[in-house]
MDTraj code that builds the backbone (N, CA, C; nanometers):
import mdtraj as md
import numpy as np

residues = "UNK UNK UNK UNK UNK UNK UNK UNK UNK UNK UNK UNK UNK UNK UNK UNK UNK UNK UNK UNK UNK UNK UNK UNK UNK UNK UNK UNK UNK UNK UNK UNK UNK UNK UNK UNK UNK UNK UNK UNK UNK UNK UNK UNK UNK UNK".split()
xyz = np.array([
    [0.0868, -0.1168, 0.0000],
    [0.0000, 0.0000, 0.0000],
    [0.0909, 0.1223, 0.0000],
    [0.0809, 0.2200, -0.0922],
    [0.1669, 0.3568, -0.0932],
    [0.1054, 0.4656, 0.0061],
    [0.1695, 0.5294, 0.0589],
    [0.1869, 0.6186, 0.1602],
    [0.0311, 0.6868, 0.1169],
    [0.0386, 0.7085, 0.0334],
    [-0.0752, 0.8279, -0.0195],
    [-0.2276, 0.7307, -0.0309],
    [-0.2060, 0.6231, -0.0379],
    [-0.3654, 0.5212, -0.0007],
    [-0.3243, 0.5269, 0.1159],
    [-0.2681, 0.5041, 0.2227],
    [-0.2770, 0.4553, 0.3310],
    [-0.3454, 0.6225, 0.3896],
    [-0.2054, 0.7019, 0.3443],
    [-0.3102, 0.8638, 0.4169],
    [-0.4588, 0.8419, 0.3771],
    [-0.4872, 0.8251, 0.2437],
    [-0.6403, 0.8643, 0.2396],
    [-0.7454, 0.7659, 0.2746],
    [-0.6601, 0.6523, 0.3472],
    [-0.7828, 0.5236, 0.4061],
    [-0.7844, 0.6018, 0.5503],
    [-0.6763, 0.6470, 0.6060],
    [-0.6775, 0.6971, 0.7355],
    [-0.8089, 0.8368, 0.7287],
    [-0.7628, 0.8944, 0.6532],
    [-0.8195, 1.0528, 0.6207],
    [-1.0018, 1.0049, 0.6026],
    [-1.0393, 0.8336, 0.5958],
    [-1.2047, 0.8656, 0.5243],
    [-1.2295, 0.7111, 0.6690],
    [-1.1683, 0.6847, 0.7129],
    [-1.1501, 0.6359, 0.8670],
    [-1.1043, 0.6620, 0.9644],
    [-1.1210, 0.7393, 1.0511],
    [-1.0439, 0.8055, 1.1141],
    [-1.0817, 0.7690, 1.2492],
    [-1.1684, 0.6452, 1.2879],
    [-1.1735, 0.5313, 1.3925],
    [-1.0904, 0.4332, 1.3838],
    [-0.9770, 0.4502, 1.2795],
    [-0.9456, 0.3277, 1.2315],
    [-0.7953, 0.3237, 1.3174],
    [-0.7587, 0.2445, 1.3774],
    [-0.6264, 0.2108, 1.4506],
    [-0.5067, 0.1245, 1.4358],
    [-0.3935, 0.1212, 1.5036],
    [-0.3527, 0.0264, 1.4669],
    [-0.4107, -0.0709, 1.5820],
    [-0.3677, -0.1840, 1.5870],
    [-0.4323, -0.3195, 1.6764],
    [-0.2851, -0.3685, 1.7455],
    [-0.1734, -0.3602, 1.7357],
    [-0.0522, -0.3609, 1.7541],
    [0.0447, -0.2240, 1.7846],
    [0.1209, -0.2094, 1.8750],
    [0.2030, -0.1234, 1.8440],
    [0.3147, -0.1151, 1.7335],
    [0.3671, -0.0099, 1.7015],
    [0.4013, -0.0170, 1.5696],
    [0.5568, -0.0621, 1.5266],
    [0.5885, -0.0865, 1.6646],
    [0.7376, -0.1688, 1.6462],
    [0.7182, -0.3058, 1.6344],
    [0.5753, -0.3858, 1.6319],
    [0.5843, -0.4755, 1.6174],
    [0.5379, -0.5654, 1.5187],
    [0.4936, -0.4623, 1.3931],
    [0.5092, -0.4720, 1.2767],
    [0.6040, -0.5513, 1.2383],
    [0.5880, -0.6307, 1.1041],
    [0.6756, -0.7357, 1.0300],
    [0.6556, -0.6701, 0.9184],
    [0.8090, -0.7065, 0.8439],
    [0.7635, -0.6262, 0.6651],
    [0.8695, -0.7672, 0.6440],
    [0.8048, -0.7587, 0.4601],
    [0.8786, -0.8346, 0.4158],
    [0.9618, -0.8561, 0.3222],
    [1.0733, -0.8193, 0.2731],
    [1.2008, -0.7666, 0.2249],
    [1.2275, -0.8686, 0.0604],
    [1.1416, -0.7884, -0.0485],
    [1.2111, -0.8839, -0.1682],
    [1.2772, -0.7796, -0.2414],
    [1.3647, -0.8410, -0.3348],
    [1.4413, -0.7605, -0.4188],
    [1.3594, -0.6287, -0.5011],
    [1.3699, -0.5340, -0.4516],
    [1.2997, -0.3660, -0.4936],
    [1.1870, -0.3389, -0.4465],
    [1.1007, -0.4363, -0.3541],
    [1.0058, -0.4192, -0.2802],
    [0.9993, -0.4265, -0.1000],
    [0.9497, -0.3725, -0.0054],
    [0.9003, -0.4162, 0.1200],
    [0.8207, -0.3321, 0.1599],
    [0.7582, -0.4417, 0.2201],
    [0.5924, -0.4667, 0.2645],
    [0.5416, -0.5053, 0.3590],
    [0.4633, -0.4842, 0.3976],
    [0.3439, -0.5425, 0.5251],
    [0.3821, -0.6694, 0.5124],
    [0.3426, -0.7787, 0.6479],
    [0.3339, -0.9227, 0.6348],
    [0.1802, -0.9291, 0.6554],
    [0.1487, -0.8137, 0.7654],
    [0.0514, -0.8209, 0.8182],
    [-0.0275, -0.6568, 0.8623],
    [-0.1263, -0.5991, 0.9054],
    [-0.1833, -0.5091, 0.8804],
    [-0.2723, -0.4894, 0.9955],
    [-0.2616, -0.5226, 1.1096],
    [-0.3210, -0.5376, 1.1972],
    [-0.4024, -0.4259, 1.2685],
    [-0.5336, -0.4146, 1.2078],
    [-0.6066, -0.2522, 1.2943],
    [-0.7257, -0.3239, 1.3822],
    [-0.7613, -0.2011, 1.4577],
    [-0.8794, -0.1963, 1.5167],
    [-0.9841, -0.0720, 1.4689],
    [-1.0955, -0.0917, 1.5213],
    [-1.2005, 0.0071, 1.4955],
    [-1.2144, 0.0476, 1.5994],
    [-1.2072, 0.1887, 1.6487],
    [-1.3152, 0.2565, 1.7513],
    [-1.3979, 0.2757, 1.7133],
    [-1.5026, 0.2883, 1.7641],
    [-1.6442, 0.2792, 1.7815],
    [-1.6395, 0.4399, 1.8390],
    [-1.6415, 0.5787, 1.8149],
    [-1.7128, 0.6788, 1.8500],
    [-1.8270, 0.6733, 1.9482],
])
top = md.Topology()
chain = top.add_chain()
for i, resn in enumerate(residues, 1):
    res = top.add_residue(resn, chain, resSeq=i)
    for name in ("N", "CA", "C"):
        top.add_atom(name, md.element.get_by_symbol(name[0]), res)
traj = md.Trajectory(xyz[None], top)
């Protein structure tokens, strides 16, 4: 996901969390790419 979807999923969810803290994120390292393994959110509920 590029920086600029992720701003505008945040920007039109803005209950939307992470579910993990963010050092404990996994990415996953291929030749000219890295990435999420995993994506882990929560919802607040307002």
């Amino acid at each position: 996901m590029s920086d600029g979807a992720l701003t505008t999923l945040l920007a039109r969810l803005p209950n939307l969390r992470l579910a993990v803290p963010e050092e404990e994120l996994r990415y996953r390292f291929l030749p000219g790419f890295r990435g999420l393994e995993a994506l882990p959110v929560r919802w607040d509920v307002p």
